[in-house]
DRENSEKOL-442269 format. One record per residue (C-alpha): residue in three letters; chain; x, y, z. Coordinates in steps of 0.25 Angstrom, whole numbers. Each point is the difference from the previous one (the first is absolute). Layout:
BEGIN
type / mol / u / v / w
ALA / A / X / Y / Z .
...
REM end
This chain:
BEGIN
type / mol / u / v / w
UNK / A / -66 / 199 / 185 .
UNK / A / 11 / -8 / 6 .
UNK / A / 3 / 1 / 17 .
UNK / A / 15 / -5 / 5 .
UNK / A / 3 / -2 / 12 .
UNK / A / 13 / 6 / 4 .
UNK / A / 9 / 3 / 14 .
UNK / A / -5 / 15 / 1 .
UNK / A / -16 / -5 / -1 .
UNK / A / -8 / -1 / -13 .
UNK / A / 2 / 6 / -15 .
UNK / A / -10 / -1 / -10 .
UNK / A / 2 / 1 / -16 .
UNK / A / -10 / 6 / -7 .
UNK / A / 2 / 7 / -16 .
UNK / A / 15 / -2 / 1 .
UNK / A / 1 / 7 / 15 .
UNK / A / 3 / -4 / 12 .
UNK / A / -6 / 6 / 14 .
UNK / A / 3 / -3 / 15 .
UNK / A / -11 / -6 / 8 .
UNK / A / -3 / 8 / 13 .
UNK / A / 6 / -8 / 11 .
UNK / A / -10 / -13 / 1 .
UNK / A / 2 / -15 / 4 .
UNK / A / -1 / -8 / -13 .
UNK / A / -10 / -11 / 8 .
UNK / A / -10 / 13 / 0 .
UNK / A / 3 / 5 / -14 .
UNK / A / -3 / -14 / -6 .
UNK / A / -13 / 0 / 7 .
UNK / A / -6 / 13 / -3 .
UNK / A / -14 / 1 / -8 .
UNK / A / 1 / 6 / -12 .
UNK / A / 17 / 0 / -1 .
UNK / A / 2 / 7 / -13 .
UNK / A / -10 / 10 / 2 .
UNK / A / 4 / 2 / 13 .
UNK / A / 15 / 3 / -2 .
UNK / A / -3 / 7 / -13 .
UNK / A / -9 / 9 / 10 .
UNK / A / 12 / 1 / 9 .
UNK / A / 8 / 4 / -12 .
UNK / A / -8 / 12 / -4 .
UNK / A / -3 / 3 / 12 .
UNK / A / 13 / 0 / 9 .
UNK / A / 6 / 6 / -11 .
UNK / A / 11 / -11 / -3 .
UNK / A / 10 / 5 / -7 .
UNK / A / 7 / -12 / -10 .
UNK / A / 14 / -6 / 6 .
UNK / A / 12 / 2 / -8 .
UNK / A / 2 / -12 / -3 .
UNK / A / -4 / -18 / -1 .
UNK / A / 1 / -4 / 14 .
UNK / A / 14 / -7 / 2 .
UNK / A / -4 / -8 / 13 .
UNK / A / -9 / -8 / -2 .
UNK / A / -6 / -10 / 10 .
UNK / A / -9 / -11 / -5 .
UNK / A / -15 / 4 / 0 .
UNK / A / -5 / -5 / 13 .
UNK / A / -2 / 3 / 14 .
UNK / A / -6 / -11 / 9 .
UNK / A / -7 / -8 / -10 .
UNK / A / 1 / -16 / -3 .
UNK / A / 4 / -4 / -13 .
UNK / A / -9 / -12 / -4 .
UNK / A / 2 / -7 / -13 .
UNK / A / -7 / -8 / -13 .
UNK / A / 5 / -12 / -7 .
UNK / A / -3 / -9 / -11 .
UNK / A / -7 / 13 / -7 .
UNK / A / 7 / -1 / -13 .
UNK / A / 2 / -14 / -8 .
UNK / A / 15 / 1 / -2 .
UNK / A / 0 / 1 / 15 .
UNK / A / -8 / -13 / 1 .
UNK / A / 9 / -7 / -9 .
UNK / A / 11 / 5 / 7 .
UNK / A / -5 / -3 / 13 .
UNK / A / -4 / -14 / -4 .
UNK / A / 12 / -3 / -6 .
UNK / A / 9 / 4 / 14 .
UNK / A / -10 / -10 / 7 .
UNK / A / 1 / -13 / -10 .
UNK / A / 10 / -5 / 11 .
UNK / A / -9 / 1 / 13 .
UNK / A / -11 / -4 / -8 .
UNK / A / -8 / 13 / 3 .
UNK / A / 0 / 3 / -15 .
UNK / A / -15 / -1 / -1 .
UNK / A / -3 / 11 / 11 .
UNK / A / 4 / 9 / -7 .
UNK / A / -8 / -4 / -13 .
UNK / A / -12 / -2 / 8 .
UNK / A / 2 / 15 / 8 .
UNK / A / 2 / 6 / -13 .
UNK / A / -15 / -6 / -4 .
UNK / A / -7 / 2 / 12 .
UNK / A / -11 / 12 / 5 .
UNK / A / 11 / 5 / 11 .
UNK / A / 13 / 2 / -1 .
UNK / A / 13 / -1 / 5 .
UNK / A / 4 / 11 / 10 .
UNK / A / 10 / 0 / 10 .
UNK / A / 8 / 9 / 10 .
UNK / A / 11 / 7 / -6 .
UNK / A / 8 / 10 / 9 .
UNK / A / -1 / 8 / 11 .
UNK / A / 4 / 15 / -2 .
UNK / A / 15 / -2 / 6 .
UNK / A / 2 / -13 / -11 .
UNK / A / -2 / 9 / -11 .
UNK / A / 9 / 11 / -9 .
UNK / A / -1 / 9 / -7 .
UNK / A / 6 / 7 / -13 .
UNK / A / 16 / -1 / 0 .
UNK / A / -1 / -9 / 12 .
UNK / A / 5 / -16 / 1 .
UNK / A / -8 / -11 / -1 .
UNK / A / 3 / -13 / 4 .
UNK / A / 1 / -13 / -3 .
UNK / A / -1 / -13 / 11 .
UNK / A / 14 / -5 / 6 .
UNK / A / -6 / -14 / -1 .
UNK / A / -6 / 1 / -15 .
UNK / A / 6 / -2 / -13 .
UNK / A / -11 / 3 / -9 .
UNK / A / -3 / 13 / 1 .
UNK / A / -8 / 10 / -9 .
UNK / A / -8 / 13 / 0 .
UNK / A / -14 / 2 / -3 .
UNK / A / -3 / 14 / -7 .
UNK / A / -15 / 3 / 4 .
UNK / A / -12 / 11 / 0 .
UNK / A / -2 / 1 / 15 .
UNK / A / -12 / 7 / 4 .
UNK / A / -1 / 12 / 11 .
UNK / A / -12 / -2 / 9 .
UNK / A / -6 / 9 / 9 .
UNK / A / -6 / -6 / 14 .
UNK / A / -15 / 0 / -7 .
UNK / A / 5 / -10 / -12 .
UNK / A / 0 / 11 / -10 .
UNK / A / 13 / -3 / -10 .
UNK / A / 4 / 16 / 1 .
UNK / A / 12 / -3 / -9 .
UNK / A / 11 / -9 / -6 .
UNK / A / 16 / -1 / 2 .
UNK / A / 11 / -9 / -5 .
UNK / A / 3 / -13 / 8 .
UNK / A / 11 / -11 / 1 .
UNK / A / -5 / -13 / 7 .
UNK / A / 14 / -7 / 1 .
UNK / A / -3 / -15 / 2 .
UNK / A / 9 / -11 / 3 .
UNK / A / -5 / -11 / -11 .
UNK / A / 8 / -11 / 5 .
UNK / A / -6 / 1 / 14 .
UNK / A / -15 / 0 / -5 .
UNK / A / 1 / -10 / -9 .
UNK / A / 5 / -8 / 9 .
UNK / A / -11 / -2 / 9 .
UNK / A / -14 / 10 / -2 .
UNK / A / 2 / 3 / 16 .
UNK / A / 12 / 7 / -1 .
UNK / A / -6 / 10 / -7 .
UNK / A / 2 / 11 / 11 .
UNK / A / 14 / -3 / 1 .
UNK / A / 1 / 3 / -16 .
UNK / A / -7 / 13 / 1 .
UNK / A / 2 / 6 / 14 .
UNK / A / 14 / 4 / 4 .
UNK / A / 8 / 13 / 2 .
UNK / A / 2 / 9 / -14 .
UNK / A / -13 / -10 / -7 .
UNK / A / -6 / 11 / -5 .
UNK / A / 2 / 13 / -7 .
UNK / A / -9 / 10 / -4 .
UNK / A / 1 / 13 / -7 .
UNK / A / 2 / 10 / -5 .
UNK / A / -14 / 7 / 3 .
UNK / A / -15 / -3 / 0 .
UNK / A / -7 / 6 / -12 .
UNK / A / -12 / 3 / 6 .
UNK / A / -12 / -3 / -6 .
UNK / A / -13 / -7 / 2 .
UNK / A / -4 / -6 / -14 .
UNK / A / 8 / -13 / -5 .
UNK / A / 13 / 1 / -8 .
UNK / A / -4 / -4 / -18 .
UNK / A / 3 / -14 / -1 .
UNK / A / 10 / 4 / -11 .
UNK / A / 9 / 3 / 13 .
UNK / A / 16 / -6 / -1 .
UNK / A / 6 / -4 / 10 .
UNK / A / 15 / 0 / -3 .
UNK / A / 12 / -7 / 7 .
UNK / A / 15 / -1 / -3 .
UNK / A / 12 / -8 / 8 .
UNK / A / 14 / 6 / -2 .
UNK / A / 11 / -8 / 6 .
UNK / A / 16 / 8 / -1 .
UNK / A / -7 / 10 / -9 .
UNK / A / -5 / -10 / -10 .
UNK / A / -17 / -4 / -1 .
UNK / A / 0 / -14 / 3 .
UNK / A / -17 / 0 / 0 .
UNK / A / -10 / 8 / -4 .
UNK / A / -16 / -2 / -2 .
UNK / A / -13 / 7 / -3 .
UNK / A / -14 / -2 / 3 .
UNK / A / -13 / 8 / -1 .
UNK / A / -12 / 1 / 11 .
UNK / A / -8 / -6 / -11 .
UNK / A / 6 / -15 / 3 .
UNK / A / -5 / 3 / 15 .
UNK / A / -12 / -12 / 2 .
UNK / A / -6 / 8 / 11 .
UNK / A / -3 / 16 / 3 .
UNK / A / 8 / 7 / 10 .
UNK / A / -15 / 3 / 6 .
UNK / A / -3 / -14 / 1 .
UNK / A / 13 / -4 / 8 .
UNK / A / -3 / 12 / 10 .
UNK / A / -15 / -6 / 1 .
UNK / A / 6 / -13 / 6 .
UNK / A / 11 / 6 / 6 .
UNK / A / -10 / 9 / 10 .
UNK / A / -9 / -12 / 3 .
UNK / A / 1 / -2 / 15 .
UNK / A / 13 / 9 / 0 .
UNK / A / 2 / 13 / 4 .
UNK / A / 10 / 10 / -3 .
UNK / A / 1 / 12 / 10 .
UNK / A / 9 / 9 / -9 .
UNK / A / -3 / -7 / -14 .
UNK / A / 12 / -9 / -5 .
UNK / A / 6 / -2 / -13 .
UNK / A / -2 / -13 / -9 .
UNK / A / 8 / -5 / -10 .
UNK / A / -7 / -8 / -12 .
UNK / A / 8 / -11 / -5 .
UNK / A / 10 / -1 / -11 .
UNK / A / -1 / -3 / -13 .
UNK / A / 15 / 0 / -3 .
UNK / A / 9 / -10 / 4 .
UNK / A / 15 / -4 / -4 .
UNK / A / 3 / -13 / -3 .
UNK / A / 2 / -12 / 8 .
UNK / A / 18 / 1 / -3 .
UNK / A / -3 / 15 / 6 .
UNK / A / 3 / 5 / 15 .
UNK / A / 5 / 13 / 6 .
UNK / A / 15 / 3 / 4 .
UNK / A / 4 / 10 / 8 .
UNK / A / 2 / 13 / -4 .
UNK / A / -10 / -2 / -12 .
UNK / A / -8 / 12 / -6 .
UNK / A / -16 / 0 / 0 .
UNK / A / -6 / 9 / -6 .
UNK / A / -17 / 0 / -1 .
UNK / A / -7 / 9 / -8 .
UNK / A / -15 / 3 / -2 .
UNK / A / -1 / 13 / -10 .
UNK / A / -14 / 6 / 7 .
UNK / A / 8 / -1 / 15 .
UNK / A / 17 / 0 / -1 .
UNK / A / 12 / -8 / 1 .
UNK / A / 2 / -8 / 12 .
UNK / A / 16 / -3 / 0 .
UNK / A / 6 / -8 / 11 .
UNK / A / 14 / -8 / 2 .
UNK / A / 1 / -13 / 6 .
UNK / A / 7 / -1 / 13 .
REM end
């Protein structure tokens, strides 16, 4: 089961259909017990008939929620992180966060910073080494309980981080950062390890990079991430968590403008955005 967000309220896939939500605030949906039996309850019930179509307007799947983030959870995200960093002289940070018991996690976006399918990200007017980070991102309702999985691109400014470990937030946080999409497959057991993770840059119609990971290269569990994550935090409405990258482009790479990327995860969609 898949749930989209969209300008007219909530659409949910199921079996190749699609059915309209009765009207109800995505901050609520997220957070109701039980939420695939739930709405297939409502479906029998209410007597939804399926939509004619997949819903064209899309919005990114998120209400109120912060987006919080991991990092260092893959080695080639380690290597590349270290190697940004040789400079400032933070490389070992990075080895070291990768070994220890708890992990990296940081702030990410608030709800207005981040896209959705179709929309523009951005990259940073004072950056030149820009790149985007295709990543599993967890949907998590107010109690901790991963209720689902969508599709995330945590643009980063490289240059700025390696620089100097402190300006992290100005790498990760700024408007058009993060996109999400195109749904939240909704379930509560973990995605096979086996799951890819596909990305391809195309710049004037041509693919200038393209990559492929599995979940299987992940060091930690998506549960174990959202353990430390609700330590001494709270999350009123839930939030969404993206989980590190395990694909990054080489060190001669950045974005242009008007670049094509495109994230896939088979089990979830295709995540496609433009860069402003």
């Amino acid at each position: 089961m898949k749930l989209y967000n969209t300008s007219s309220g909530a659409v949910v896939e199921e079996n190749g259909q699609f059915f309209a939500l009765p009207h109800i605030a995505w901050d609520k949906l997220l957070n109701l017990d039980n939420l695939q039996a739930t709405i297939r309850h409502q479906i029998t019930n209410l007597n939804i008939r399926p939509v004619a179509q997949t819903p064209k307007d899309l919005l990114p799947p998120i209400g109120t929620q912060e987006v919080w983030a991991a990092g260092v959870t893959y080695h080639r995200s380690r290597d590349a992180r270290m190697e940004e960093s040789q400079k400032s002289g933070a490389d070992d940070f990075y080895a070291k966060v990768y070994e220890a018991d708890r992990p990296e996690l940081f702030f990410k976006s608030t709800p207005h910073r981040v896209v959705g399918p179709g929309q523009k990200v951005r990259i940073r007017q004072d950056s030149k080494w820009n790149v985007p980070e295709p990543e599993l991102t967890l949907a998590i309702n107010a109690r901790g309980q991963i209720i689902g999985y969508t599709v995330g691109n945590d643009m980063s400014s490289r240059d700025i981080e390696g620089e100097n470990p402190l300006y992290l937030p100005q790498a990760k946080v700024y408007d058009g950062c993060c996109a999400l999409g195109p749904a939240i497959l909704l379930s509560s057991d973990p995605l096979p390890a086996e799951t890819e993770i596909k990305i391809k840059i195309e710049r004037a119609g041509a693919e200038v990079f393209a990559g492929t990971t599995t979940l299987a290269r992940m060091k930690r569990t998506p549960t174990e991430l959202v353990g430390w994550l609700f330590r001494d935090n709270s999350f009123p409405v839930g939030c969404l968590m993206m989980t590190g990258t395990g694909i990054v482009p080489p060190s001669t790479f950045t974005l242009d403008h008007g670049d094509v990327v495109t994230i896939e995860i088979p089990p979830i969609g295709v995540l496609r955005n433009v860069v402003a």
